[in-house]
Every structure is written in C-alpha cells, then in structure tokens.
N, CA, C and O atoms as CSV, one atom per row, in Angstrom:
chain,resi,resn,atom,element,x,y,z
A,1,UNK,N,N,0.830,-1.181,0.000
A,1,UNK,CA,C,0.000,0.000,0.000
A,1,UNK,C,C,0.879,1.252,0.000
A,1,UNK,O,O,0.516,2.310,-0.513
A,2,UNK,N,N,1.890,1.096,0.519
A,2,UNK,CA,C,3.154,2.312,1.044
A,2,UNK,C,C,3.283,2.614,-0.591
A,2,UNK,O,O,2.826,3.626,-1.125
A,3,UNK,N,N,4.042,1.471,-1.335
A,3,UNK,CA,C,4.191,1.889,-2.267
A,3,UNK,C,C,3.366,2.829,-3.552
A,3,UNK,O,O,3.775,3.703,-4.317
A,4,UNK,N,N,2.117,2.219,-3.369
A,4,UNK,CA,C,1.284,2.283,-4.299
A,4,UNK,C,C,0.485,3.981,-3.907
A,4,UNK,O,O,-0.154,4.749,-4.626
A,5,UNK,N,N,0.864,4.051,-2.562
A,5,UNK,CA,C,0.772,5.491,-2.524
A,5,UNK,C,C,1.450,6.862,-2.729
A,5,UNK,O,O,0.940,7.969,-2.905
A,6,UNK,N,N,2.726,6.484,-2.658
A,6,UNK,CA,C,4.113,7.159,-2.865
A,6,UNK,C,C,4.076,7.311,-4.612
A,6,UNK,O,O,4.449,8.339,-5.176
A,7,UNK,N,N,3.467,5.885,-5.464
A,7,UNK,CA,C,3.751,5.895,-6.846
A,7,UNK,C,C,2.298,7.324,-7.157
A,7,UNK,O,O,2.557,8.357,-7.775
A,8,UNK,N,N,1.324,7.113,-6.754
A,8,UNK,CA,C,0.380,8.144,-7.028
A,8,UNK,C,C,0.904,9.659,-6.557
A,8,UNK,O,O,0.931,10.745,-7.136
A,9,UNK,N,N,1.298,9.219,-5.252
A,9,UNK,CA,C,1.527,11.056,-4.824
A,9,UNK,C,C,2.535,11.716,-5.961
A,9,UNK,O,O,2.243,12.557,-6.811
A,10,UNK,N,N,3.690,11.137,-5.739
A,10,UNK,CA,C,4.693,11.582,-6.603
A,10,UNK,C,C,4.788,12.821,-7.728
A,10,UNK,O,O,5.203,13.980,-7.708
A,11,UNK,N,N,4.067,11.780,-8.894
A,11,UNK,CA,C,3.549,12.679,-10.163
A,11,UNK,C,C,2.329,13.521,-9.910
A,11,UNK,O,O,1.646,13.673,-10.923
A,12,UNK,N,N,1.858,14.130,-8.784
A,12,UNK,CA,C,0.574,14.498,-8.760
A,12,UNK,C,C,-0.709,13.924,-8.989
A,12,UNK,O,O,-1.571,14.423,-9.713
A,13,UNK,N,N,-0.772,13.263,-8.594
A,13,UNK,CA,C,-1.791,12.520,-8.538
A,13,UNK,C,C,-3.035,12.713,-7.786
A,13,UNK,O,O,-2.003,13.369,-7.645
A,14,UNK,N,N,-4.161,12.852,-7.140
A,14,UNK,CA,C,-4.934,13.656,-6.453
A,14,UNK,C,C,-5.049,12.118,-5.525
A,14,UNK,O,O,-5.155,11.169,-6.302
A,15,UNK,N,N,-5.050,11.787,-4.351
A,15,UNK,CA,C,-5.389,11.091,-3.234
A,15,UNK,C,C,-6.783,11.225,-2.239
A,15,UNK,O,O,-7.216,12.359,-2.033
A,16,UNK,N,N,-7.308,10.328,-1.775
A,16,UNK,CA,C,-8.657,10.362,-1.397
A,16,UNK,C,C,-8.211,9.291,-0.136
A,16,UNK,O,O,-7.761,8.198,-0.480
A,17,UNK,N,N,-8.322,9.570,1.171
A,17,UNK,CA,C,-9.021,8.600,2.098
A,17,UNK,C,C,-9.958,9.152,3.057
A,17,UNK,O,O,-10.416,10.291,3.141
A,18,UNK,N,N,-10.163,8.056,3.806
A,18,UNK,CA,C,-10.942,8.616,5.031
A,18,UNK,C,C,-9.984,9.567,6.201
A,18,UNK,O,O,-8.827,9.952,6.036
A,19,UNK,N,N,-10.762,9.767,7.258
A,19,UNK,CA,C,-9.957,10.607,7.830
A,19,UNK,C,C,-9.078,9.573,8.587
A,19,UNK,O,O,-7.972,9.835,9.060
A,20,UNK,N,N,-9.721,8.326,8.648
A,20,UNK,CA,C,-8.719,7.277,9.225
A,20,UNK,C,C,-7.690,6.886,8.889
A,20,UNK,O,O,-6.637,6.665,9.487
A,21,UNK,N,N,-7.974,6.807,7.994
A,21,UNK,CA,C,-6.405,6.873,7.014
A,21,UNK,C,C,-5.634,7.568,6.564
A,21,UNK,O,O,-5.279,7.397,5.398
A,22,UNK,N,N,-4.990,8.831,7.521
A,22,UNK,CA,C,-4.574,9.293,7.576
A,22,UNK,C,C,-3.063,9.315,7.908
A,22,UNK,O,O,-2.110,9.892,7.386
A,23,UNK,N,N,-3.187,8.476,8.968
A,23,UNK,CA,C,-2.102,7.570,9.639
A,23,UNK,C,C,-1.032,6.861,8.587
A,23,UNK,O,O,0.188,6.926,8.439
A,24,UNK,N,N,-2.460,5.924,7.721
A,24,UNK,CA,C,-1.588,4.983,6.415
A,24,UNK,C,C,-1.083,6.486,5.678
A,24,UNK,O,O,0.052,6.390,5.211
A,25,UNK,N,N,-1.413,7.184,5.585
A,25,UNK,CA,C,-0.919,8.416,4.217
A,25,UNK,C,C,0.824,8.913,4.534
A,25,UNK,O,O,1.758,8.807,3.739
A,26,UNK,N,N,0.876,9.568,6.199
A,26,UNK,CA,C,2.135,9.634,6.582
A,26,UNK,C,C,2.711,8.564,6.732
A,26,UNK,O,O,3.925,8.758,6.782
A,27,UNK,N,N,2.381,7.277,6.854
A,27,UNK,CA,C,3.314,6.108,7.028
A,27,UNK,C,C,4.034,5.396,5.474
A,27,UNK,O,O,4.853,4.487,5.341
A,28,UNK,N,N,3.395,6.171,4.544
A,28,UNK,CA,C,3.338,6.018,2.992
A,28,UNK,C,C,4.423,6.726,2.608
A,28,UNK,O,O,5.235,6.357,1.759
A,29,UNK,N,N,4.473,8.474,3.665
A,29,UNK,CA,C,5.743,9.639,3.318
A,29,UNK,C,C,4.475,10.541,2.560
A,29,UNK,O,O,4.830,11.555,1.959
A,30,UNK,N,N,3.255,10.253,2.574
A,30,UNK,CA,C,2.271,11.076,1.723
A,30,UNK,C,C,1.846,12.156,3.065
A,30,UNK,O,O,1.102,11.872,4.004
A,31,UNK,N,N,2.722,13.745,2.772
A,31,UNK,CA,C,2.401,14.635,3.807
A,31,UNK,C,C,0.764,14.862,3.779
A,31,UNK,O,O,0.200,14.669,2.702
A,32,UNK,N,N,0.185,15.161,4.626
A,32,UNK,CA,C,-1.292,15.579,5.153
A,32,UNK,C,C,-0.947,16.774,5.919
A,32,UNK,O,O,-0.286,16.727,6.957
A,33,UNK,N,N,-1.453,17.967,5.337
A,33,UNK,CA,C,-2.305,17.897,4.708
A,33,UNK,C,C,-1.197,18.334,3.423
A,33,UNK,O,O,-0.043,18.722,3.605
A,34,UNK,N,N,-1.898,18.155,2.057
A,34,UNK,CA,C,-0.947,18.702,1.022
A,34,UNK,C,C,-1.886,19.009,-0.130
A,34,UNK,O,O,-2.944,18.401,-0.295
A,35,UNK,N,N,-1.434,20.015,-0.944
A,35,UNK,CA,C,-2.675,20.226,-2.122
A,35,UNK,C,C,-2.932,18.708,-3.066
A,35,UNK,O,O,-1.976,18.178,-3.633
A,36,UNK,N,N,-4.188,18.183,-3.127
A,36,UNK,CA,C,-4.031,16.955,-3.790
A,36,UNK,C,C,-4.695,16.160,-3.541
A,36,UNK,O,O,-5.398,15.553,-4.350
A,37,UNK,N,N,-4.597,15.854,-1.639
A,37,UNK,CA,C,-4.968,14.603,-0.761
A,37,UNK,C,C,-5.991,15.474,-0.238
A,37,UNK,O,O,-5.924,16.677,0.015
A,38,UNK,N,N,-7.073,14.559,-0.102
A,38,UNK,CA,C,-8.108,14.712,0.504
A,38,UNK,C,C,-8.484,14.147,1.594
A,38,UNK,O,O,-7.898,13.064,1.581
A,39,UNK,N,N,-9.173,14.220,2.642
A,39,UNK,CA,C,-9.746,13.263,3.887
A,39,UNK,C,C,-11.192,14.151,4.402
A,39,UNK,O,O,-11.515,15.290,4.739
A,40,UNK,N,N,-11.699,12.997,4.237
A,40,UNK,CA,C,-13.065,12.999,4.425
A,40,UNK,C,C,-14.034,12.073,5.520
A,40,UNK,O,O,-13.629,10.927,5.719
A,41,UNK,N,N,-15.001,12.405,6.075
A,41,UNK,CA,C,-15.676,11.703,7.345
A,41,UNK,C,C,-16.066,10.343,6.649
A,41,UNK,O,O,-15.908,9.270,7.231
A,42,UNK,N,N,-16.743,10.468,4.981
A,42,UNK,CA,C,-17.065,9.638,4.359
A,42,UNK,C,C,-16.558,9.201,3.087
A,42,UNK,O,O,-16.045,9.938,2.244
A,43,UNK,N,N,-16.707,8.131,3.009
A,43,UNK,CA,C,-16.424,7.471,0.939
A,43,UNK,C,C,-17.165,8.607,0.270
A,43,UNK,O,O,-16.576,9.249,-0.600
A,44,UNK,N,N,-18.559,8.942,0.644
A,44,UNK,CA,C,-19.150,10.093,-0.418
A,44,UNK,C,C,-18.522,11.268,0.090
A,44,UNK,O,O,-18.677,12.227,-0.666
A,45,UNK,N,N,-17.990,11.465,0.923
A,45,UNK,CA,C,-17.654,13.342,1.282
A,45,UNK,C,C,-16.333,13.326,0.495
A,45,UNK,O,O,-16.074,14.168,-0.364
A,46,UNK,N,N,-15.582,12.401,0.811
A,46,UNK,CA,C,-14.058,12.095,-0.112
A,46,UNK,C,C,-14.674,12.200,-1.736
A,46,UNK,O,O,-14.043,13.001,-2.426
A,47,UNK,N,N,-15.584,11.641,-2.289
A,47,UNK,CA,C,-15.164,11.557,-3.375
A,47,UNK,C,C,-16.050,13.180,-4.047
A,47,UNK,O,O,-15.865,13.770,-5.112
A,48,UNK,N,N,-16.997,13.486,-2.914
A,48,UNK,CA,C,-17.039,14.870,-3.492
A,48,UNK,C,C,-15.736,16.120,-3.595
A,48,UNK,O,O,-15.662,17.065,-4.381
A,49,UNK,N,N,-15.081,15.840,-2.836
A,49,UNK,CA,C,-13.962,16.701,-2.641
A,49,UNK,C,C,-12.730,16.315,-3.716
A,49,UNK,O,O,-11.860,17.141,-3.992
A,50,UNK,N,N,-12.755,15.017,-4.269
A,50,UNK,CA,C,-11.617,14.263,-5.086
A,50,UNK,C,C,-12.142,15.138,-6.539
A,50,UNK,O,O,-11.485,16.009,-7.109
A,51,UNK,N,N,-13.189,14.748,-6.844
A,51,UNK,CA,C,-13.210,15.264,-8.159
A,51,UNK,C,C,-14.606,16.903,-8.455
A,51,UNK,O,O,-15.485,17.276,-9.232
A,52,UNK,N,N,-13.896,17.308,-7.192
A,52,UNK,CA,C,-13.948,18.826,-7.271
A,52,UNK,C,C,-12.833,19.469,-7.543
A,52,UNK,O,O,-12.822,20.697,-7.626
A,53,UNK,N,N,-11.584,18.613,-7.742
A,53,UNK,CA,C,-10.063,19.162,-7.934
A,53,UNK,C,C,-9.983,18.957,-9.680
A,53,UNK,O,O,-10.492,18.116,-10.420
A,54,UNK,N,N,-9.055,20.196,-9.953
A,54,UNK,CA,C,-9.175,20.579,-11.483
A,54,UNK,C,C,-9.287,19.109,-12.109
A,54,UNK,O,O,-9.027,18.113,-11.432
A,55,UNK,N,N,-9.714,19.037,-13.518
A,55,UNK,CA,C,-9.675,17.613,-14.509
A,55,UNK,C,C,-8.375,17.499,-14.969
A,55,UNK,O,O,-8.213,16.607,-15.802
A,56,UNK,N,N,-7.562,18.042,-14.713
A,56,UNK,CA,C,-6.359,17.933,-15.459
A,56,UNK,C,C,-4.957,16.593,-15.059
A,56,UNK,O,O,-3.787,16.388,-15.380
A,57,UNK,N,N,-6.124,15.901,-14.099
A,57,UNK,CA,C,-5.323,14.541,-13.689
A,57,UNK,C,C,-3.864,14.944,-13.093
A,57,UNK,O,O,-2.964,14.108,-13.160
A,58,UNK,N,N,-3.630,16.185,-12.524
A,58,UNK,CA,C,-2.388,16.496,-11.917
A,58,UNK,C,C,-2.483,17.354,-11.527
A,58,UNK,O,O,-2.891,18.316,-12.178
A,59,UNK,N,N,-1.967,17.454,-9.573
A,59,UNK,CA,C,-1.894,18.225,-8.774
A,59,UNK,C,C,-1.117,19.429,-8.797
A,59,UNK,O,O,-1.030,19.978,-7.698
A,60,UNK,N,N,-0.366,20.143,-10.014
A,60,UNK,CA,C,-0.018,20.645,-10.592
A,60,UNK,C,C,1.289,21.945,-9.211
A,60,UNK,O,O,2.502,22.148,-9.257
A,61,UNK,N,N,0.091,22.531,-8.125
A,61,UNK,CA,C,0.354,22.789,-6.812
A,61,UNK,C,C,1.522,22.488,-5.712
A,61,UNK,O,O,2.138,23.143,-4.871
A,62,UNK,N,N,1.482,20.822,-6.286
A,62,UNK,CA,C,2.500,20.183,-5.410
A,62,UNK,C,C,4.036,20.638,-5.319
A,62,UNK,O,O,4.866,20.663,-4.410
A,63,UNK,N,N,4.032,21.067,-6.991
A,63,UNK,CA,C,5.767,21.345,-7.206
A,63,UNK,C,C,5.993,22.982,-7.592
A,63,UNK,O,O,5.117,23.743,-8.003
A,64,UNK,N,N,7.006,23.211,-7.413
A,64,UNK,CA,C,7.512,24.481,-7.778
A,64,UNK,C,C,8.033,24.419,-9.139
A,64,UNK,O,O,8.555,23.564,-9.855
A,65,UNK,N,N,7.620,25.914,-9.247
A,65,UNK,CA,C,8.302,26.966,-10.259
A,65,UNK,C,C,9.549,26.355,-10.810
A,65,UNK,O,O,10.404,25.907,-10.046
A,66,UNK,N,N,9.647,26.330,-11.756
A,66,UNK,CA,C,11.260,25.943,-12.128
A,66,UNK,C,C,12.225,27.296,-12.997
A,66,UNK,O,O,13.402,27.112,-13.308
C-alpha cells in the first residue's frame, strides 16, 4: 500500500481517504495535509472533494516553479 501510494503522490496525482487513514498516508511519506490529498468523514464526502479538484489529472500545486 506504502508503495502504491508514494507511486500516485509523486507525479501528482490527487489522493482520497478517510480521515482514518490518515495515519496509512504519513506512514506512505504522503504529507497531510498537502494540495491533492483529501480526507473525508465519508467514501461520499471524499469523493465529493476528489473530483472537485481541477480535470487535469495532476496536482499541478505540489511542485515548484522551475
């Protein structure tokens, strides 16, 4: 799971758990809070908040200016 979260965060990827899983997110190296990741009371409050984030399939936020 560590991995498979680290491979999403990375490239920007937008992240969704509960608020319980929050714990798994830093134990992943996935900072909370961060533009991207979401946590929510519920599966429906998470996924309203997941794809209220731009369509552009990348957290764009995460990285700096070059």
């Amino acid at each position: 799971m560590a991995l498979l979260l680290s491979e999403a965060f990375r490239p920007g990827k937008a992240i969704g758990a509960s608020a319980l899983g929050q714990d798994v997110l830093e134990a992943a190296g996935v900072p909370v809070p961060a533009p991207g990741v979401v946590l929510g009371d519920s599966g429906p409050a998470v996924l309203e908040q997941v794809t209220a984030l731009p369509g552009s399939h990348r957290v764009w936020e995460r990285f700096t200016a070059v």
